[in-house]
C-alpha positions in Angstrom: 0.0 0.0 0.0 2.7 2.6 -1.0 0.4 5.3 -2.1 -1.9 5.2 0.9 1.3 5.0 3.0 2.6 8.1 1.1 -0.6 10.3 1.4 -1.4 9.6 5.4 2.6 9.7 6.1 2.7 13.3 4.7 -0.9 14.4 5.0 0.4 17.2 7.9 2.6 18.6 5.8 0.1 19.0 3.0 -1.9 22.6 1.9 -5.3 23.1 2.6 -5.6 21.8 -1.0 -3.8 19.0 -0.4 -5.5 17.8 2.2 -8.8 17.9 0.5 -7.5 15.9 -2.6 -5.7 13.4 0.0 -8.8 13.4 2.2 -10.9 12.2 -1.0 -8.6 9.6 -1.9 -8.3 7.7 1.4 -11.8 7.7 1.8 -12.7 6.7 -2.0 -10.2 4.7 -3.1 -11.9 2.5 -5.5 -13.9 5.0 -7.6 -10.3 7.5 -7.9 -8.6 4.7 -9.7 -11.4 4.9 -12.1 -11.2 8.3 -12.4 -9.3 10.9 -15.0 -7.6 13.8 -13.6 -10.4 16.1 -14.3 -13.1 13.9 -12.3 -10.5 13.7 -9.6 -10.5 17.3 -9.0 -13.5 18.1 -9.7 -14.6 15.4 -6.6 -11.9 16.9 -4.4 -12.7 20.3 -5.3 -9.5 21.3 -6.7 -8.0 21.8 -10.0 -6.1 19.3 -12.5 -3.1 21.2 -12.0 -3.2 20.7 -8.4 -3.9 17.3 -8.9 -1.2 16.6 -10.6 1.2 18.3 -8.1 -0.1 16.3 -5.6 1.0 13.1 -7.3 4.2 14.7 -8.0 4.6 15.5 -4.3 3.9 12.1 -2.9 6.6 11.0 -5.3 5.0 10.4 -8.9 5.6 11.2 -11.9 2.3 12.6 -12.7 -1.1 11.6 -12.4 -0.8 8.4 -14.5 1.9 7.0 -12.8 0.0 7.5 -9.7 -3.3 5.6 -10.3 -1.6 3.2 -11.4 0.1 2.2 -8.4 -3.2 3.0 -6.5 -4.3 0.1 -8.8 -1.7 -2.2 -7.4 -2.3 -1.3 -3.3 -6.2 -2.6 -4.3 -5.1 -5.3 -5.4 -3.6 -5.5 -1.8 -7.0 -4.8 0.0 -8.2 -7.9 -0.1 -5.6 -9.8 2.0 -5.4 -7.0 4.2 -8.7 -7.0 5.4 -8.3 -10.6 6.6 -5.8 -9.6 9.1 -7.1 -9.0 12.5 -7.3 -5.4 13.1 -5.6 -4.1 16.6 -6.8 -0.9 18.2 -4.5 1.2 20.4 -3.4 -0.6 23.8 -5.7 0.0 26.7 -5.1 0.6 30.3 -7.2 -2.5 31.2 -5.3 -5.0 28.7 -3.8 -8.1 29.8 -0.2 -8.6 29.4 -1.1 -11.5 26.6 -2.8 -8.4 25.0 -0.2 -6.4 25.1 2.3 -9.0 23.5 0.2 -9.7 20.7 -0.8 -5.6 19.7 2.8 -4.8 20.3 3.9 -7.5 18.1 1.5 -6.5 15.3 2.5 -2.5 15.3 6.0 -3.7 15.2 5.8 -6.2 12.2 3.6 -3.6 10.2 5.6 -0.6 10.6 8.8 -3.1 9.4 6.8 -3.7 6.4 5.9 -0.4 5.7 9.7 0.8 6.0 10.2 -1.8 3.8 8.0 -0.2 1.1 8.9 3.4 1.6 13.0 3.2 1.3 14.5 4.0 -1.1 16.3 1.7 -2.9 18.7 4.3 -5.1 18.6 6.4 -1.9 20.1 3.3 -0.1 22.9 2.4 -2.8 24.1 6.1 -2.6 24.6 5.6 1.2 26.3 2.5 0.9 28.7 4.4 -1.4 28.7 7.2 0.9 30.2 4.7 4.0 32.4 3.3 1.9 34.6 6.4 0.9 34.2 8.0 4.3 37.4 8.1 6.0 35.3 9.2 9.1 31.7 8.6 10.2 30.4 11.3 12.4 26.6 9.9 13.4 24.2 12.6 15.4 20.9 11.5 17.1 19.4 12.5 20.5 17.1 10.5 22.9 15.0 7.8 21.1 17.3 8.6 17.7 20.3 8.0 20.0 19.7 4.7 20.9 19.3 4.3 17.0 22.7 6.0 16.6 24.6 4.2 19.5 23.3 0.8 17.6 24.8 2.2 14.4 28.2 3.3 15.9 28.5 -0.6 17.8 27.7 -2.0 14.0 30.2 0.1 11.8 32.9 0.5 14.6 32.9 -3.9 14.7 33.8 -3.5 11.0 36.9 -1.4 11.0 35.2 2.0 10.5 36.4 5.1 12.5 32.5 6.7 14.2 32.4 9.4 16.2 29.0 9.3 18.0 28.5 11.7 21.2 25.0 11.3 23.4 26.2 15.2 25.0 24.4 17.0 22.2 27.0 20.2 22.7 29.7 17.5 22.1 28.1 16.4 18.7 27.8 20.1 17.8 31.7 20.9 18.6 32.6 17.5 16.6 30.6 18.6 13.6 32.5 22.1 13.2 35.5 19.6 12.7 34.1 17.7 10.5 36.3 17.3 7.0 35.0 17.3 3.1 36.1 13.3 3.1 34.1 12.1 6.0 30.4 11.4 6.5 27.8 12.8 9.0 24.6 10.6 9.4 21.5 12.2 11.3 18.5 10.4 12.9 15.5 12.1 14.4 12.3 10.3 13.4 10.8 13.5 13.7 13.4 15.4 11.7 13.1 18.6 13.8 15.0 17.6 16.7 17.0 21.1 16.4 20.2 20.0 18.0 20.6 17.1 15.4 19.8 19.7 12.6 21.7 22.1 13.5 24.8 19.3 13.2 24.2 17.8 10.3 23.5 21.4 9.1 27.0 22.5 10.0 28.4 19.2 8.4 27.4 19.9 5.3 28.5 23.5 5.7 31.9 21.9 6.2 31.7 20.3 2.6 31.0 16.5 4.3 28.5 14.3 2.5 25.4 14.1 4.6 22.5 11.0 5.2 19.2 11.6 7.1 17.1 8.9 8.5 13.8 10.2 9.6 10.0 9.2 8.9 8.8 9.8 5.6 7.9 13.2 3.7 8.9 16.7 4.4 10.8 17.6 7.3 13.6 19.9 7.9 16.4 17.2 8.2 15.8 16.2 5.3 15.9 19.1 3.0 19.3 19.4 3.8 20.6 16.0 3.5 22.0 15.0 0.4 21.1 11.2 1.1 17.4 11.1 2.6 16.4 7.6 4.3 12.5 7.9 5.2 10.9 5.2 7.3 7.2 4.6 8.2 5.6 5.2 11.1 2.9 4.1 13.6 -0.6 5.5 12.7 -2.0 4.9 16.2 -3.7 7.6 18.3 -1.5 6.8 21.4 1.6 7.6 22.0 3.4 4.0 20.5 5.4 6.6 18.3 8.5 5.9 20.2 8.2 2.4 20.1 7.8 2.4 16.4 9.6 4.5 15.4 12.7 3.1 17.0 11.6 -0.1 14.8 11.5 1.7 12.1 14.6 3.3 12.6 16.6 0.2 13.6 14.7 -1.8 10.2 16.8 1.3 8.3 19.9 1.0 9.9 20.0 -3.0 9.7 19.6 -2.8 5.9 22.3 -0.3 5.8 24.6 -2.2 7.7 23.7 -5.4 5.6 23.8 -4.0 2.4 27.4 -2.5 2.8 28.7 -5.4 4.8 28.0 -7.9 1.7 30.3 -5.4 -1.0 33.1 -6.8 0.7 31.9 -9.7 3.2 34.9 -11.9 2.8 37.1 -8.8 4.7 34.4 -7.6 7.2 33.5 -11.6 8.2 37.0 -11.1 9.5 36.9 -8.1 11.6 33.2 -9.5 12.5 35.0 -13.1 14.2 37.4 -10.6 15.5 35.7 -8.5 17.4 32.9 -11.7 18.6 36.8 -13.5 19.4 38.1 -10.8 21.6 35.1 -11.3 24.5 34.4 -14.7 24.2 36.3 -15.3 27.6 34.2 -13.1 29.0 30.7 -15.3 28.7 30.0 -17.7 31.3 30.2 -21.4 30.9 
């Protein structure tokens, strides 16, 4: 369901106009694949042209290219609504409740990241850690955990990380940062201003730049030149940090993955190295 996930993952960021043309899709879905651009915005009160910036907003080419992947999320529907559907966690739930809706928000909003990455966006990140001759990662409270995970992964491969959870010391190391290294930001959000305002002077500095935050508009990403956008939870309660942590993590793992198998015979080296050197210390 990429183009429902587009339209409700962006809808705050959307006009007045927008919203009305994204209001009338997610509530008639079936009758605007049958539509032509004109119908559309005459149902949604708009205008063709607005239409069509609309689907170029959510990421499509035009109008077309749009229903027609609103076609293919239909197709979708069907299988969906067989699944059980999980409301928000309630104060009263039993712990076997809380298992199973926790479970279900966590495996959905996997599988939504999993539709709204970028695959080109990935491969130019992959690059970008790569030629880095240092990683500079910035991320603050839930983001941090996200980061501190990312540092542990690259640093057991051979790859110099500077990751700091003092936010001033993440700002100083950033207005050291060099044209050859690599600054990676996470904030689900993307307005956490501390992380911006690093990554902001990181680029500043001339140093390739990666976001990882939820998908559509947000000032962290505008100023990345690599933008990783991952789904969210759509529940009313606050699960956000929860799932978006998932989310998050989903991103990173791939990342991690995807440049570890470029060269896997060197890092499965430094991998048994660094699993070797605190073996003694498990308990037998």
């Amino acid at each position: 369901m990429k183009v429902i996930l587009k339209i409700k993952a962006m809808f705050k960021d959307f006009t007045a106009t927008e919203k009305k043309i994204a209001d009338y899709i997610l509530n008639n879905k079936e009758e605007v694949s049958q539509l032509s651009v004109k119908e559309l915005a005459q149902s949604a009160d708009s205008s063709p042209a607005s239409v069509v910036r609309f689907s170029k907003k959510i990421g499509y080419q035009g109008f077309q290219d749009f229903k027609i992947s609103l076609i293919k999320d239909l197709q979708e529907v069907e299988n969906e609504e067989k699944v059980k559907v999980y409301e928000d966690i309630a104060v009263d739930d039993e712990i076997e409740d809380i298992m199973e809706k926790l479970a279900h928000d966590n495996v959905k909003v996997i599988n939504n990241t999993i539709n709204l990455l970028s695959v080109r966006e990935l491969k130019k990140a992959v690059k970008a850690i790569e030629t880095a001759e240092n990683i500079y990662i910035f991320g603050i409270g839930a983001s941090g955990l996200v980061a501190k995970d990312l540092e542990y992964k690259l640093m057991r491969i051979k790859k110099t990380v500077i990751n700091y959870a003092d936010t001033h010391a993440q700002l100083a190391s950033a207005a050291n940062i060099e044209s050859t290294d690599l600054a990676i930001a996470i904030s689900y959000s993307g307005e956490s201003l501390e992380v911006y305002e690093a990554l902001k002077t990181a680029k500043e500095r001339g140093a390739e730049t990666i976001s990882i935050t939820k998908y559509g508009e947000n000032p962290l990403n505008k100023i990345a030149n690599i933008k990783l956008q991952v789904a969210g939870s759509e529940k009313n309660m606050r699960l956000g940090a929860i799932t978006s942590r998932i989310a998050q993590l989903t991103a990173v793992d791939i990342l991690f993955v995807a440049f570890a198998k470029n060269d896997f015979s060197k890092i499965s080296t430094y991998l048994k190295n660094t699993r070797e050197s605190v073996e003694q210390f498990k308990i037998i």
